[in-house]
C-alpha positions as CSV (number, residue, x, y, z in Angstrom):
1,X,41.6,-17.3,-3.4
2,X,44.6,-19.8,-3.9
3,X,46.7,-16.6,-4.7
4,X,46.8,-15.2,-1.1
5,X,48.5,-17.6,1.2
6,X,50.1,-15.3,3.7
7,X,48.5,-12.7,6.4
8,X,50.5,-10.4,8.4
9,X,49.0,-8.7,11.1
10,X,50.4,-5.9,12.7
11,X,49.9,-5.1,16.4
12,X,51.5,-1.6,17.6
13,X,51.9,-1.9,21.8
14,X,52.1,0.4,23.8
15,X,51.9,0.2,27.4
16,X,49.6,-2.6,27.0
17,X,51.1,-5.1,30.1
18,X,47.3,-6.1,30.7
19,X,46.0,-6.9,27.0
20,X,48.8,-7.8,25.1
21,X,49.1,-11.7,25.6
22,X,45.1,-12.0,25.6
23,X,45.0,-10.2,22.1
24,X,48.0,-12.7,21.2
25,X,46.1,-15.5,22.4
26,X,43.2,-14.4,20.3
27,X,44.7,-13.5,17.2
28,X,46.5,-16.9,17.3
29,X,43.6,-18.6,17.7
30,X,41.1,-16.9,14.9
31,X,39.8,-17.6,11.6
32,X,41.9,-16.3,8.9
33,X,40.4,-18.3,6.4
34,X,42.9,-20.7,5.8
35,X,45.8,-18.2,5.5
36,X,49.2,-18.6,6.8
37,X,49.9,-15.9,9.7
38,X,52.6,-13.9,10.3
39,X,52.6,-11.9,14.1
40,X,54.7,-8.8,14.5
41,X,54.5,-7.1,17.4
42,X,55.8,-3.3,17.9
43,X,56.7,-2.3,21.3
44,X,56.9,1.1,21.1
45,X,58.8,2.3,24.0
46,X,56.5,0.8,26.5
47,X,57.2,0.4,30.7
48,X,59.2,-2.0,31.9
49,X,56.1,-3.8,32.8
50,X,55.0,-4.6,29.1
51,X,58.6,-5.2,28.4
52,X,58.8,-8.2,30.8
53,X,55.4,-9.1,29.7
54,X,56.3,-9.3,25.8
55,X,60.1,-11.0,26.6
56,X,57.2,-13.6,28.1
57,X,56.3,-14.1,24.2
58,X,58.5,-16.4,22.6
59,X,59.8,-15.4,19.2
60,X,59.3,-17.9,16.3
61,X,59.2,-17.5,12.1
62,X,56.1,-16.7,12.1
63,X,56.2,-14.2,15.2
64,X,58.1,-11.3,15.6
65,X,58.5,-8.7,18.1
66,X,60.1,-5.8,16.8
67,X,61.4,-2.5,19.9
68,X,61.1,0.9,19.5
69,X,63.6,2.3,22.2
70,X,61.4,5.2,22.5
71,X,57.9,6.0,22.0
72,X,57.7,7.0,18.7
73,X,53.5,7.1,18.2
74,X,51.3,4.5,16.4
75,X,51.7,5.2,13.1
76,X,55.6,5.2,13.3
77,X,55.1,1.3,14.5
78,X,52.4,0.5,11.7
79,X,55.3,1.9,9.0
80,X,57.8,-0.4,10.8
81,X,55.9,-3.5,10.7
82,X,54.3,-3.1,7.3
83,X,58.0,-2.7,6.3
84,X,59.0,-6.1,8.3
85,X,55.8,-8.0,6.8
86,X,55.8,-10.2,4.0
87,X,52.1,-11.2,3.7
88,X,50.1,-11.4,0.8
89,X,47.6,-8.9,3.1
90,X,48.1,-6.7,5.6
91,X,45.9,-6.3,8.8
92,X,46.3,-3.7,11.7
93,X,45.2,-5.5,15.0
94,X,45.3,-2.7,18.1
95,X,47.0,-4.7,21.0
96,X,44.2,-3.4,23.5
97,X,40.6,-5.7,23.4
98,X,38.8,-3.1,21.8
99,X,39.1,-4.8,18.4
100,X,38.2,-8.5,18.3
101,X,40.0,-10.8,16.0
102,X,36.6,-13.0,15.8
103,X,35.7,-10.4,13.0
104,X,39.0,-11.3,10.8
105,X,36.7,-13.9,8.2
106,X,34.2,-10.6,7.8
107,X,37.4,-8.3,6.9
108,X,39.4,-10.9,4.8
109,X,36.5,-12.1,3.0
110,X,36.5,-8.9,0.1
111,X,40.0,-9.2,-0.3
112,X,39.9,-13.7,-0.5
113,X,37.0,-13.3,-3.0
114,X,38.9,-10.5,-5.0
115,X,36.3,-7.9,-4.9
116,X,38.8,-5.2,-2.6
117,X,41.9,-4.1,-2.2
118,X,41.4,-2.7,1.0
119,X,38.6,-3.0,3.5
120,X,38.2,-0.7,6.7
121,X,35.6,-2.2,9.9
122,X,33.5,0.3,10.9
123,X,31.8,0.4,14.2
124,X,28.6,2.5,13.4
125,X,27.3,-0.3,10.4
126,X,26.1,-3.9,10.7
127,X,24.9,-5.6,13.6
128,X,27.3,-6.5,15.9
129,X,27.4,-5.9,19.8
130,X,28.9,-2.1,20.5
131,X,29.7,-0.9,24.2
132,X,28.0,2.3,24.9
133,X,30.7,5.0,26.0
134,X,31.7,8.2,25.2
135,X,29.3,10.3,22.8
136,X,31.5,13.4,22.0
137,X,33.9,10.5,20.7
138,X,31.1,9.4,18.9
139,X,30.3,12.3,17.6
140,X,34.1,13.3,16.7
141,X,34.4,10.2,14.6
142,X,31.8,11.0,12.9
143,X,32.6,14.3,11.5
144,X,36.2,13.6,10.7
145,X,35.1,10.7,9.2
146,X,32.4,13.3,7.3
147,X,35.2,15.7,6.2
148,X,38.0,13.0,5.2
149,X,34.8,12.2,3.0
150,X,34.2,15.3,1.7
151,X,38.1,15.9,0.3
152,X,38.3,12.5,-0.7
153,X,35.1,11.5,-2.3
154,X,34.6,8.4,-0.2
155,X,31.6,7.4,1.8
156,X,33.1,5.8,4.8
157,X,31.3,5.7,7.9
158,X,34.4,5.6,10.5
159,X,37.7,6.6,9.1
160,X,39.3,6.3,12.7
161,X,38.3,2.5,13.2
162,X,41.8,0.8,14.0
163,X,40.8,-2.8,11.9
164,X,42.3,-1.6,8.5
165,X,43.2,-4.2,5.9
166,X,45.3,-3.9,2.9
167,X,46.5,-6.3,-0.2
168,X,50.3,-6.3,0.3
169,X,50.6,-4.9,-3.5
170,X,48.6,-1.4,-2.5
171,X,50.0,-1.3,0.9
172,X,53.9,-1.5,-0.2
173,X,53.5,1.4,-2.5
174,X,52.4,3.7,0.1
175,X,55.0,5.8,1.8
176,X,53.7,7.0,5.2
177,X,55.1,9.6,7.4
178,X,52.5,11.0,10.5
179,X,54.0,9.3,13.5
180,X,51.0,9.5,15.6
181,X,47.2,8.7,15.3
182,X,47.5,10.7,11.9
183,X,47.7,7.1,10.2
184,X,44.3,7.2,9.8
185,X,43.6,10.1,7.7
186,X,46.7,9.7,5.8
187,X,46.3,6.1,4.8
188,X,42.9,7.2,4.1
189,X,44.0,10.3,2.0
190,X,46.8,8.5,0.0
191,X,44.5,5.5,-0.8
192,X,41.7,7.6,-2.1
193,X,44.0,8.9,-4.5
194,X,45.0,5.5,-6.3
195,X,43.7,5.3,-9.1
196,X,40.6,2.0,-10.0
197,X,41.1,1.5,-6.0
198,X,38.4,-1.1,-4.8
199,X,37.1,0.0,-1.1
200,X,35.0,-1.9,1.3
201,X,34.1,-1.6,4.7
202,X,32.2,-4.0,6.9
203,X,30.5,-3.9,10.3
204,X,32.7,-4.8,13.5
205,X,31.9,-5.5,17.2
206,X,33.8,-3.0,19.4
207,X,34.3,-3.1,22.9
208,X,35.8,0.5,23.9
209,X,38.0,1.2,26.9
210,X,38.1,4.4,29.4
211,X,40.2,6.7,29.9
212,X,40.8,4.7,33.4
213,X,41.1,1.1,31.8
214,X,44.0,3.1,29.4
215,X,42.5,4.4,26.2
216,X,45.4,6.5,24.7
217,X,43.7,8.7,22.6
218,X,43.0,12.5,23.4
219,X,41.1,15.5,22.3
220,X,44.6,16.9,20.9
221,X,44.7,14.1,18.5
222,X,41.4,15.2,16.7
223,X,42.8,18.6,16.5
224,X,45.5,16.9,14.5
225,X,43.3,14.8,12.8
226,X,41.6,17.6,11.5
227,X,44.6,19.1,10.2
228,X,45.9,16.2,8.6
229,X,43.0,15.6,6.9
230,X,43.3,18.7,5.0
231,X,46.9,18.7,4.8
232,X,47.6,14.8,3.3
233,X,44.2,15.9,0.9
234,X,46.2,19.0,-0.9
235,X,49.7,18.6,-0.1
236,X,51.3,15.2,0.2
């Protein structure tokens, strides 16, 4: 455990003027197991109404905020950041409240007792309290999640969750390209094919949003998903 000091967490925003300093304030203020953290925030081309939110953020060492001048899609930002870190680990925080950072000593724990490289939080394992929303999403998950299994030889239970957490030595090697919410399967994808890879995955809370309170997500992105999967299995 004394060899990982450092955590750098990653939190792509966009359009998030009424989450982003509440997920600040929490991420500050959790358990990372004695680690060191390192905050960089993406805005990627949010309103001017985040913007004068996150210029309300002041900047320090260990807290960076780093502008997209466009929107440029999630997975754009995650590449920027993980580029910017310089952690030990590597954790992907979404900068809405679905994800909450109370579940950080259940992801880091693996990694700190050196039994993962990476660990994923799943939202369909363990015990932990779950708001009830949309079931086609549900359902969705579940069979990408089934068929990113199926090329990859994995038994995941939720490829799509957004806590994702990566030893800084595996992470760095990794050259990502989907912009979007393709991320997931390609991460996923270009992990799976690393060779003596150590996996874990561990049950999260998960307090989903509507479409109304700003969930970004859309049906077009699981079309996408499904042909990433496929495409980042044979050929990238």
């Amino acid at each position: 455990m004394n060899k990982l000091k450092k955590i750098s967490i990653i939190i792509p925003c966009y359009n998030e003027a009424n989450t982003i300093l509440a997920i600040v304030k929490k991420v500050k203020e959790s358990n990372a197991l004695r680690l060191t953290k390192e905050i960089i925030i993406i805005d990627d081309g949010s309103n001017q109404k985040t913007k004068n939110i996150l210029r309300k953020i002041p900047q320090t060492k260990n807290l960076k905020i780093i502008t997209n001048k466009i929107n440029r899609g999630k997975g754009c930002s995650i590449k920027k950041g993980i580029n910017r870190s310089t952690g030990d680990i590597v954790l992907i925080q979404d900068a809405d409240l679905e994800y909450d950072p109370q579940d950080y000593p259940s992801l880091l724990s693996p990694i700190l007792e050196e039994k993962a490289d990476v660990v994923y939080g799943s939202r369909f394992t363990g015990h932990q309290p779950h708001r009830v929303l949309y079931f086609h999403h549900c359902l969705g998950n579940r069979f990408l999640t089934f068929l990113n299994n199926l090329f990859t030889n994995l038994n995941l239970t939720d490829m799509e969750c957004g806590y994702k957490v990566f030893t800084r030595n595996i992470i760095k090697n990794i050259h990502l390209h989907s912009p979007r919410f393709g991320f997931e399967p390609e991460i996923t994808a270009k992990l799976a094919k690393i060779r003596k890879i150590r996996f874990y995955e561990v049950g999260i809370s998960y307090s989903g949003r509507t479409y109304q309170e700003g969930k970004h997500i859309t049906f077009s992105d699981a079309l996408k998903t499904l042909f990433q999967i496929v495409y980042y299995h044979f050929f990238d």
